[in-house]
VEXMAR-430520 format. One record per residue (C-alpha): residue number from 1; residue in three letters; x, y, z. Coordinates in nm, 4 decimals. Example, Ala and Ser with C-alpha at 12.3 -4.5 7.8 and 13.67 -1.06 7.14 Angstrom:
pos	code	c1	c2	c3
1	ALA	1.2300	-0.4500	0.7800;
2	SER	1.3670	-0.1060	0.7140;
***
This chain:
pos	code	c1	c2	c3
1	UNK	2.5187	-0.5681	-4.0640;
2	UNK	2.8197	-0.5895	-3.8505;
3	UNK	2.9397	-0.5490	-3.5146;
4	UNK	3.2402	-0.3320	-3.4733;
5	UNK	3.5116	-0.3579	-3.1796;
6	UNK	3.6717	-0.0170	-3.2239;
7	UNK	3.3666	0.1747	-3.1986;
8	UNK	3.2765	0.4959	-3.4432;
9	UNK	3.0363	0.6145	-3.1913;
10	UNK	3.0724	0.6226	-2.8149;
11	UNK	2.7879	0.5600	-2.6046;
12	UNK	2.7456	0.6380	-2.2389;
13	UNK	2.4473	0.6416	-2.0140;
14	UNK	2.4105	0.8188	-1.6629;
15	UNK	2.1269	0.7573	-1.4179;
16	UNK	1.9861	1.1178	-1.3882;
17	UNK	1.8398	1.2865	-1.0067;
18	UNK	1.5983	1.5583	-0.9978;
19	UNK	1.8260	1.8286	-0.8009;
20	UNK	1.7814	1.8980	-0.4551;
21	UNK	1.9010	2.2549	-0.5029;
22	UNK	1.6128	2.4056	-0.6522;
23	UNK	1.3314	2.1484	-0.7831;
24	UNK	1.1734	2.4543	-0.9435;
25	UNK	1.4824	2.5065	-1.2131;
26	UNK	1.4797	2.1401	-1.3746;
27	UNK	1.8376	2.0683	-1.3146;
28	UNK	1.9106	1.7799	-1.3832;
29	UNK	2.2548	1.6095	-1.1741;
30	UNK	2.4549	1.3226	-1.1397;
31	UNK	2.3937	1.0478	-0.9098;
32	UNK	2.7278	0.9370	-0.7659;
33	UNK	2.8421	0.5549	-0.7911;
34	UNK	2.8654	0.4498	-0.3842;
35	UNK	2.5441	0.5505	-0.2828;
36	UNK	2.5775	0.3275	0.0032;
37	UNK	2.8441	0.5810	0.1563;
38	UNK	2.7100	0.8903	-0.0111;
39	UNK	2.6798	1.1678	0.2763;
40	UNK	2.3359	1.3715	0.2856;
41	UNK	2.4428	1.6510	0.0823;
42	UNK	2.3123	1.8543	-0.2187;
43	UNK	2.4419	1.7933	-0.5227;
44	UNK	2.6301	2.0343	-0.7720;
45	UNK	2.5629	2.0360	-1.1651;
46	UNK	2.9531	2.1880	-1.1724;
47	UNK	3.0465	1.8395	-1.0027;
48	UNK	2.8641	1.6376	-1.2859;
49	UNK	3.1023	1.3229	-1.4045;
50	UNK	3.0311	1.0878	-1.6831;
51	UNK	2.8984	0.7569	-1.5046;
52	UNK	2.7338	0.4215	-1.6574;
53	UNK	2.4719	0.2326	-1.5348;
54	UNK	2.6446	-0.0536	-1.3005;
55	UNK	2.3176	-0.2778	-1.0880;
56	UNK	2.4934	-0.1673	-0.7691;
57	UNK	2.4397	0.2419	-0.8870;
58	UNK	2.0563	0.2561	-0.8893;
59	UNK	1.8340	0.2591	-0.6041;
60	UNK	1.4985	0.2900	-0.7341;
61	UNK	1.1880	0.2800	-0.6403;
62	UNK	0.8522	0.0981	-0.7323;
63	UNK	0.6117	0.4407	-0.7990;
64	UNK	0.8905	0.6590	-0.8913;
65	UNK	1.0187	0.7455	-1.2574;
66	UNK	1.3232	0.6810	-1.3907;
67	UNK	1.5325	0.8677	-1.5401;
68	UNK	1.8572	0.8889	-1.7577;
69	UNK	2.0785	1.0930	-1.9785;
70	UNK	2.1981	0.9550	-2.2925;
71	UNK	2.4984	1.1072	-2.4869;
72	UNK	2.6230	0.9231	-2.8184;
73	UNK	2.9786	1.1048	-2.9191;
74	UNK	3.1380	1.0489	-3.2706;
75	UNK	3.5422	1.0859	-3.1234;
76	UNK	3.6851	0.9132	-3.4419;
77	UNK	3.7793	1.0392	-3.7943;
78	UNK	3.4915	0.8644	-3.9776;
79	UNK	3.1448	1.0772	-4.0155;
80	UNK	2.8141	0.8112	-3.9122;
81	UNK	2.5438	0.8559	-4.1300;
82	UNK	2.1677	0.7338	-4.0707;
83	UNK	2.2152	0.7363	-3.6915;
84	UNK	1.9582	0.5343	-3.5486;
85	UNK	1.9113	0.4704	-3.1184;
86	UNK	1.6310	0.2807	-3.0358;
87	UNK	1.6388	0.2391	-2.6055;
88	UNK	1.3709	-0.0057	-2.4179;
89	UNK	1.3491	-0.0823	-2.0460;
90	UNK	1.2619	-0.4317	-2.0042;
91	UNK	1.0623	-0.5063	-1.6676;
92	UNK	0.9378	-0.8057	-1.5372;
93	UNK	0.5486	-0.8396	-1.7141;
94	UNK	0.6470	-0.5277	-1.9662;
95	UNK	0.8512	-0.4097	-2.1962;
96	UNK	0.9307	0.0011	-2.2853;
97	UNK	1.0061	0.1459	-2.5693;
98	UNK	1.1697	0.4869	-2.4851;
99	UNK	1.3003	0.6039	-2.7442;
100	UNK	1.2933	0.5367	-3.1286;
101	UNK	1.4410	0.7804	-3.3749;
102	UNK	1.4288	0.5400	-3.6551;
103	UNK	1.1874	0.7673	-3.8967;
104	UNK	1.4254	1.0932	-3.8127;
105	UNK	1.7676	0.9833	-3.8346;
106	UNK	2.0368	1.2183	-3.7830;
107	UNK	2.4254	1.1695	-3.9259;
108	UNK	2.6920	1.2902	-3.6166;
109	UNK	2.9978	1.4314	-3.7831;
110	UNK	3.3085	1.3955	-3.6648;
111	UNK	3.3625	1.5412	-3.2934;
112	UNK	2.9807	1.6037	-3.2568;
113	UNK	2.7394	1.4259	-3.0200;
114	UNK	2.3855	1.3835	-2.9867;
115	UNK	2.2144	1.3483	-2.6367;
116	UNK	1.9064	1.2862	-2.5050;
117	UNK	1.7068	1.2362	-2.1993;
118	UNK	1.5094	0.9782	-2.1149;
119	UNK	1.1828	0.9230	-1.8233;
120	UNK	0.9791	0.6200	-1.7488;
121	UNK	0.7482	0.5239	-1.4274;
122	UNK	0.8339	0.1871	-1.2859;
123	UNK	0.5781	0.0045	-1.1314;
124	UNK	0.7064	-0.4006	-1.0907;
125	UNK	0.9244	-0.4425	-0.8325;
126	UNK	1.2312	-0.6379	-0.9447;
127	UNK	1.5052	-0.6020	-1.1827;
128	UNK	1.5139	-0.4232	-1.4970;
129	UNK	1.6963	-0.3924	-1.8015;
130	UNK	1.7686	-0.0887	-1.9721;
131	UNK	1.8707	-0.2056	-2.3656;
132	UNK	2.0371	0.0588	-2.6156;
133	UNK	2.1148	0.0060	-2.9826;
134	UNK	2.2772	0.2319	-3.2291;
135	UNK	2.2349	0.2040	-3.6234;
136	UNK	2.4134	0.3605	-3.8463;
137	UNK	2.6437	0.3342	-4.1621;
138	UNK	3.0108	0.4167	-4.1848;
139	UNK	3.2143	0.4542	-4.5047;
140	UNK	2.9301	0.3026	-4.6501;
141	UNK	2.9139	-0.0103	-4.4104;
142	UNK	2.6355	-0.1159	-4.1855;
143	UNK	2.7193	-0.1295	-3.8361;
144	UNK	2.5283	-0.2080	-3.5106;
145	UNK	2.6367	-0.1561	-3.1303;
146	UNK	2.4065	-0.2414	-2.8254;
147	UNK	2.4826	-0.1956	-2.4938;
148	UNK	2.2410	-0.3454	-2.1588;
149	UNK	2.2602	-0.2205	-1.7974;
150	UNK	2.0576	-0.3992	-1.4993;
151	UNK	1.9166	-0.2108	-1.1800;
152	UNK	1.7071	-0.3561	-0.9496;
153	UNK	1.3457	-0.1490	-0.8504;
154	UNK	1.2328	-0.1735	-0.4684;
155	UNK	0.9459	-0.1721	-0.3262;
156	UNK	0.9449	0.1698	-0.0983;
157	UNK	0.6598	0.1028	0.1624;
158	UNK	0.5493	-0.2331	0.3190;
159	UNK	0.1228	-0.1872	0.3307;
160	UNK	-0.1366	-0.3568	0.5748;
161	UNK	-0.4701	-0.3003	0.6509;
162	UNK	-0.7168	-0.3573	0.9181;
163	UNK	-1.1161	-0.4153	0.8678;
164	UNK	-1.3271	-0.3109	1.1716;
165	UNK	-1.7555	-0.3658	1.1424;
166	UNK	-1.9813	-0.0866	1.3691;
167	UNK	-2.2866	-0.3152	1.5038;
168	UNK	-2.5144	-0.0643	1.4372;
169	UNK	-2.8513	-0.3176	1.4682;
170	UNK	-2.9612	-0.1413	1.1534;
171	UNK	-3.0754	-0.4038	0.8615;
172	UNK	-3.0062	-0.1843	0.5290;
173	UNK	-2.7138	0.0256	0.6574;
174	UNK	-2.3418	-0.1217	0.7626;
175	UNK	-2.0433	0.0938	0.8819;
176	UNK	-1.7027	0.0034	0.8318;
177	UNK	-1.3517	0.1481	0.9130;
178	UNK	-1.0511	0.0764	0.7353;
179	UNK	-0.7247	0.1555	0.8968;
180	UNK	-0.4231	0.1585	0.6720;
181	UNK	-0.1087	0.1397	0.7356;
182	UNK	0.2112	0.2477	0.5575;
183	UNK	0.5653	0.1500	0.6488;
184	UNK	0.8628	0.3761	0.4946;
185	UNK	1.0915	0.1012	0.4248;
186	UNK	1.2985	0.3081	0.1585;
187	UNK	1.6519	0.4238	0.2741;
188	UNK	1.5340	0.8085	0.2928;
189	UNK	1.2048	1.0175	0.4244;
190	UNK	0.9734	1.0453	0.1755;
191	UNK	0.7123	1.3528	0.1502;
192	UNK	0.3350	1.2050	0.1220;
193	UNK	0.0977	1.3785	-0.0461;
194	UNK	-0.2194	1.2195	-0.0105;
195	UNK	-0.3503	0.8600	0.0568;
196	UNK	-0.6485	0.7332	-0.1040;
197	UNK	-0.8813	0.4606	-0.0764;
198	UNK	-1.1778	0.4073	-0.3810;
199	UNK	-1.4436	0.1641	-0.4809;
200	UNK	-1.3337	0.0038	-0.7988;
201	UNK	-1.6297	-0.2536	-0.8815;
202	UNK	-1.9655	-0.0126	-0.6921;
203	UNK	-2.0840	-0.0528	-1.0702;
204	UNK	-2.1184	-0.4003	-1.0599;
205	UNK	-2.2946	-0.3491	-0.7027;
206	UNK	-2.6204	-0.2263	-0.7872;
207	UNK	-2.7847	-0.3186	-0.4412;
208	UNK	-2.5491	-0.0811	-0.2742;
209	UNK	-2.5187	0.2933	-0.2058;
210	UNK	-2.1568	0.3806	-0.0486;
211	UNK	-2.0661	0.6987	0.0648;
212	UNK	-1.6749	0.6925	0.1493;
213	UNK	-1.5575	0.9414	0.4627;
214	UNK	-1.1591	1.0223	0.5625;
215	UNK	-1.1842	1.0359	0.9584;
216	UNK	-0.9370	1.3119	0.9570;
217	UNK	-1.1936	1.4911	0.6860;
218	UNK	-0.9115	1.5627	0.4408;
219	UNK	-0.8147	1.3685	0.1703;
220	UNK	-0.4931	1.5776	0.0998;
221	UNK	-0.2236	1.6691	0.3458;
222	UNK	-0.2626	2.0550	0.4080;
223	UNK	0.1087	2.0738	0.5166;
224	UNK	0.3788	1.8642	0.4073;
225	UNK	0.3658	1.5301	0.5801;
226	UNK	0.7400	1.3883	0.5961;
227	UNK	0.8060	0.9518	0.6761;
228	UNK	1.1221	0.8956	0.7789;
229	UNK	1.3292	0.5817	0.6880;
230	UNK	1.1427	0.2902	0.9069;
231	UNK	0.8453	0.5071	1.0584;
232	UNK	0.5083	0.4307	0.9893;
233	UNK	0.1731	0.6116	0.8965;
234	UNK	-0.1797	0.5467	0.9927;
235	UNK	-0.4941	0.6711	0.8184;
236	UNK	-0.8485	0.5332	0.8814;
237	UNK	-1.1485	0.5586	0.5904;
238	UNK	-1.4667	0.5112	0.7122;
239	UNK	-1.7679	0.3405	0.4852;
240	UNK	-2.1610	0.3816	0.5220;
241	UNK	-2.2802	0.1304	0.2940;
242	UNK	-2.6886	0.1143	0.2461;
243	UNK	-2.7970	-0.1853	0.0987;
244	UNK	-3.1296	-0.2735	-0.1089;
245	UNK	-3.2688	-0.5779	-0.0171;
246	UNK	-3.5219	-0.5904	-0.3101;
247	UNK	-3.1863	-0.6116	-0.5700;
248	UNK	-3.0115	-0.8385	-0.3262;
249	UNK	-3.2768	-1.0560	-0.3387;
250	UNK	-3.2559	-1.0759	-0.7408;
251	UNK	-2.8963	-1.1420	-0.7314;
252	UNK	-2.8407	-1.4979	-0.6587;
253	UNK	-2.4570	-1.4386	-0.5819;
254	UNK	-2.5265	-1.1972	-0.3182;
255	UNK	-2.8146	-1.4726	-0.1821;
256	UNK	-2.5002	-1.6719	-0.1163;
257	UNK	-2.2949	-1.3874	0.0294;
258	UNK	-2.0290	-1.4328	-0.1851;
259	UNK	-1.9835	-1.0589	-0.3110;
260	UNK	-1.7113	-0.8498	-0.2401;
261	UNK	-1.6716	-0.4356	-0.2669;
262	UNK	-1.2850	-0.4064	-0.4162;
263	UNK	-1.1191	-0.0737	-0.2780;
264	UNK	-0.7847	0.0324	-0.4349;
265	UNK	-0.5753	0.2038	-0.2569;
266	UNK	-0.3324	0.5400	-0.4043;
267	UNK	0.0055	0.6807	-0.2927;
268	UNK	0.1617	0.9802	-0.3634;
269	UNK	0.4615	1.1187	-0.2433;
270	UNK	0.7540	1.3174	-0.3743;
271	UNK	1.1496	1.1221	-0.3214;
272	UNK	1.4449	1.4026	-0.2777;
273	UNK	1.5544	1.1809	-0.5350;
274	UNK	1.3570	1.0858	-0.8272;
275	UNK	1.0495	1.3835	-0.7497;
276	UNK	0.6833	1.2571	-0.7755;
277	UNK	0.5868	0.9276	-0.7434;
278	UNK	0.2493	0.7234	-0.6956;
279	UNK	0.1449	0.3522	-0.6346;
280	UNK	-0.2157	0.1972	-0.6781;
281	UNK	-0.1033	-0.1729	-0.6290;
282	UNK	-0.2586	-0.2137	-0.3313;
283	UNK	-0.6383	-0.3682	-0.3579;
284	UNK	-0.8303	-0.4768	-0.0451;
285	UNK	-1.1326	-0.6874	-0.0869;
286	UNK	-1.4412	-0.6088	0.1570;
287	UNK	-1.7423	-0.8893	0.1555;
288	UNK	-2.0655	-0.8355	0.1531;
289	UNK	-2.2976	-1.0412	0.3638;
290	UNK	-2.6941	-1.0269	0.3677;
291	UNK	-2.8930	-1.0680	0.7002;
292	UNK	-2.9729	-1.4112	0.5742;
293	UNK	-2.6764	-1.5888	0.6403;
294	UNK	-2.6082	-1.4609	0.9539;
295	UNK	-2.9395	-1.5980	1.1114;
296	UNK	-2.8992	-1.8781	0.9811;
297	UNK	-2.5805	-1.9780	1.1508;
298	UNK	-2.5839	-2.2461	1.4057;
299	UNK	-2.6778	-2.1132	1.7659;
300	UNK	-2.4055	-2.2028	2.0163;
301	UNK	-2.5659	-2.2986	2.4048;
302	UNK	-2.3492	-2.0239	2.5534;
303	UNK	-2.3026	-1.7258	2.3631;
304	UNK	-2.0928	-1.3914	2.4285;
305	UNK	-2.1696	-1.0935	2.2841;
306	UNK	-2.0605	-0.7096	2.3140;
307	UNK	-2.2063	-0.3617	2.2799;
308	UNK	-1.8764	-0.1326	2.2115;
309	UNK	-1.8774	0.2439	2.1632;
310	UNK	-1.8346	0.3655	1.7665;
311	UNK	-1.5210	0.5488	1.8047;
312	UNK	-1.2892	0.5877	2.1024;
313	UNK	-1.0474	0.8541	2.2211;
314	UNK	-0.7082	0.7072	2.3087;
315	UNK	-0.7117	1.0030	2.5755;
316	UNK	-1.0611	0.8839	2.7208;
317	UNK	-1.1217	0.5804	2.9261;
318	UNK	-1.4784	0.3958	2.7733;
319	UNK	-1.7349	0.0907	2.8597;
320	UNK	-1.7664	-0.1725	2.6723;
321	UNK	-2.0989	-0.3960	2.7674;
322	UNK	-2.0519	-0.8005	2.7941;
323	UNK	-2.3952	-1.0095	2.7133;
324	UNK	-2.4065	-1.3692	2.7987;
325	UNK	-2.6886	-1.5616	2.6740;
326	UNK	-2.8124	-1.9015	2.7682;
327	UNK	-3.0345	-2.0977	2.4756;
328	UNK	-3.0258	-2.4195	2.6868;
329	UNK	-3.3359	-2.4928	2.8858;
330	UNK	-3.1287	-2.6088	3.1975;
331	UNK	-2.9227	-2.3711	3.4409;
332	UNK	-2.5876	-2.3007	3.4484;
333	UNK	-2.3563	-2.3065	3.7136;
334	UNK	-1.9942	-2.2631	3.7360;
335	UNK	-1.9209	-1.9634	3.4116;
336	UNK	-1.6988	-1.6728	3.4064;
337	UNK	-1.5924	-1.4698	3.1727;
338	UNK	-1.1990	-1.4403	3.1501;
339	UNK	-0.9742	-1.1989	2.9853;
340	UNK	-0.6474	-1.2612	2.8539;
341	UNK	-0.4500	-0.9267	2.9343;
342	UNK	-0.1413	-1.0012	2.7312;
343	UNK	-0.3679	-1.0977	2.4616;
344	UNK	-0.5908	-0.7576	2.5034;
345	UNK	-0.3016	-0.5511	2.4564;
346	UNK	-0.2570	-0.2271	2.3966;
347	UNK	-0.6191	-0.1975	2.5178;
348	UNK	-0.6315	-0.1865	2.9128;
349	UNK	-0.9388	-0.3327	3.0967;
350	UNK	-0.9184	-0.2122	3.4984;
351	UNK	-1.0061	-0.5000	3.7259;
352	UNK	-0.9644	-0.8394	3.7665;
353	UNK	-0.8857	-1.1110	3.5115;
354	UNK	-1.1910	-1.3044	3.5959;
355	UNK	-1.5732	-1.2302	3.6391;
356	UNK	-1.7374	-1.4731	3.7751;
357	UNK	-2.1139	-1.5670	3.7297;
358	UNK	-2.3310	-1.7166	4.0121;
359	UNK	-2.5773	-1.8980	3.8006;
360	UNK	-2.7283	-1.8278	3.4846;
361	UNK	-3.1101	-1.9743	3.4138;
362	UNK	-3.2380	-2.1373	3.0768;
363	UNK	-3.2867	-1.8047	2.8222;
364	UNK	-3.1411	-1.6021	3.0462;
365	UNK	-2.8938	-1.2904	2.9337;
366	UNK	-2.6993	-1.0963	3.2106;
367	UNK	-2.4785	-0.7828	3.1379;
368	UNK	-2.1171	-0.7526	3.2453;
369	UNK	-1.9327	-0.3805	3.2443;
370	UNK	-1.5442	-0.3514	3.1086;
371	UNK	-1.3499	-0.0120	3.2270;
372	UNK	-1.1435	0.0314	2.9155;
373	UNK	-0.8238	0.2560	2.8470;
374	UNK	-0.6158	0.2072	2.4782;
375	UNK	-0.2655	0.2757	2.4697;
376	UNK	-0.2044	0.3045	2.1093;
377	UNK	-0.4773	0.4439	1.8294;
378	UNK	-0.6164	0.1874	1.5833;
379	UNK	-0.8372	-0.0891	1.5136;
380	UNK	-0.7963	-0.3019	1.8335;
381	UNK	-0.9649	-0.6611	1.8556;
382	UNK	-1.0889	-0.7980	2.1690;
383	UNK	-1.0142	-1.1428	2.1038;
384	UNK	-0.9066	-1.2326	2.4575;
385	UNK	-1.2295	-1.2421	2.6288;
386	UNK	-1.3999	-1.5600	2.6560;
387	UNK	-1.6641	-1.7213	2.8576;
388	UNK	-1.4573	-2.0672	3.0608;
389	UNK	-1.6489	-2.3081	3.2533;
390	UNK	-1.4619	-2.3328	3.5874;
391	UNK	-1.6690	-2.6743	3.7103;
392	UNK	-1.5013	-2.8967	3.3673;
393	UNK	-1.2155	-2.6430	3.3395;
394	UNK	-1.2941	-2.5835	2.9511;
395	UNK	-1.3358	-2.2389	2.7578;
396	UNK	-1.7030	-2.2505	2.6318;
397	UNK	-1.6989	-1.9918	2.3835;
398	UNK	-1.5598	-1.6886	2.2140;
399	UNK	-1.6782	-1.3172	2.1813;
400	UNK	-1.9168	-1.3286	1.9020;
401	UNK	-2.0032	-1.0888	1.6495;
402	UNK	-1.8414	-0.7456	1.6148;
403	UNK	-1.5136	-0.7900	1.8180;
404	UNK	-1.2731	-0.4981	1.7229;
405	UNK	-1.2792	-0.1235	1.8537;
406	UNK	-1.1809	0.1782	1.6839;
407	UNK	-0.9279	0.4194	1.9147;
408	UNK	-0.8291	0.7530	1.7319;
***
């Protein structure tokens, strides 16, 4: 089998775009080669052009589906017979086989083409290959041409989460919020269509019961919900979790609170561009810890604790309780309990920086009140509060314990 210079068959491949004009009608145009100076504007199926497949032409993304239009043209005086076209996309972990046509050939007389079109979901970020070969036999010779084009996949969203425990004082039943985060890091808005969050292992959990909750109490968007380039969407899941101590108890990994619930995390959204797309990439890990371990964790002499409300209006100023405990036998003189504005930020506590206590006797607990306002909605933490000893100028300890708020 040979490889021939002056070609029998011409191949070309064009990066395809589901058409802004009318995604109802199929249409299928022409993405142009700058797209880095390509104005905003719909594009015509009259204005198609042939174009290959340069790395510099394709700007897709990880979740969306690619797609391209193949057209193999026999422009010479020799008829190919047996025409085989075998196309794979070539990722970074997998390989594609797109098309095969090797057990229905076709022959491409003279001046005739064949086309087709081509669609594959990408979901590695990195660079891809695209590989085409052509089989065929001319005046009774075997000949071979194979062509490769490279494009690089994106990732379209940068994805973060936040974890925030509800101190209920309730042994078999724990509440957690999940705030999520999506960043729109593409280079055009986006149209998102719902954002999910699952259990992927509560099989392998038999101690637990789970029942799952959206805070806005819908799971899809009931109008279109468009991300521009660079913004950023928050959504908040909220868990119940009731445990059964009787299993936990028989399942010597959970005795050493080393379980973990695995939530996976769905995208869907719909690209001008390339039309539906969806990601599921994004796992978060939740542990699991019994009672157990937390009483058995070393007592500190000072210890600072907080009662905070469940969930907070950002509109609404709220309390949140301070409890300082002292396990020593002795009394102590010289404590108060600081807070680091800067560091509280964007929550707002009215008053001064410092609140001083007078004494505090040997298993004693006193009760301090915060005036609280949040700037911004999400899961804030309240790690600049701390208890300082003003007589050896030394912080003594940190808020224990549940130390983030939820502000919707």
């Amino acid at each position: 089998m040979t490889s021939v210079t002056n070609e029998v068959l011409s191949l070309k491949v064009m990066s395809l775009s589901h058409s802004p004009i009318d995604s109802q009608a199929s249409t299928l145009s022409l993405l142009p080669c700058d797209l880095e100076n390509r104005e905003e504007e719909s594009l015509c199926v009259d204005n198609m052009f042939p174009l290959l497949l340069p790395t510099t032409q394709c700007r897709l993304y990880s979740g969306e589906s690619f797609h391209a239009f193949l057209s193999i043209t026999n422009s010479s005086i020799i008829k190919a017979n047996g025409v085989v076209l075998k196309v794979e996309l070539i990722g970074t972990k997998k390989r594609h086989m797109l098309y095969n046509n090797e057990d229905n050939y076709s022959d491409i007389d003279i001046g005739d083409s064949m086309d087709i079109v081509i669609k594959e979901r990408v979901d590695e970020v990195g660079l891809y290959s695209l590989t085409c070969q052509l089989f065929f036999t001319s005046n009774e010779t075997k000949l071979t041409q194979k062509k490769s084009y490279k494009f690089a996949v994106l990732s379209p969203f940068n994805i973060s989460h936040r974890v925030y425990n509800l101190d209920e004082d309730v042994v078999d039943k724990k509440t957690i919020f999940v705030e999520v985060s999506i960043e729109n890091i593409s280079h055009q808005s986006v149209t998102l269509s719902s954002i999910t969050l699952n259990p992927l292992n509560i099989k392998d959990l038999p101690h637990l019961k789970l029942e799952l909750e959206d805070v806005s109490f819908q799971e899809q968007f009931s109008e279109p919900l468009f991300i521009q380039s660079r913004c950023r969407y928050n959504k908040i899941f909220k868990f119940t979790s009731f445990i059964n101590y009787e299993a936990e108890c028989n399942n010597p990994e959970l005795a050493n609170g080393k379980d973990f619930l695995k939530l996976g995390l769905k995208i869907t959204w719909t690209s001008p561009t390339y039309g539906d797309a969806w990601l599921d990439s994004y796992k978060i890990d939740l542990p699991i810890l019994n009672e157990q371990n937390k009483l058995n964790g070393e007592r500190n002499d000072i210890i600072l604790k907080a009662s905070l409300p469940s969930v907070n209006n950002r509109r609404d100023e709220f309390k949140i309780f301070l409890y300082v405990t002292n396990n020593l036998n002795t009394t102590q003189r010289g404590l108060s309990v600081r807070l680091d504005f800067d560091q509280l930020l964007p929550l707002i506590v009215l008053g001064n920086d410092r609140l001083f206590i007078q004494e505090l006797k040997g298993g004693e607990t006193i009760s301090l009140e915060l005036y609280c306002q949040a700037l911004l909605s999400g899961v804030h933490n309240l790690n600049g509060i701390y208890v300082f000893d003003d007589l050896k100028d030394e912080k003594v300890c940190q808020l224990e314990g549940i130390n983030e708020i939820l502000i919707v």
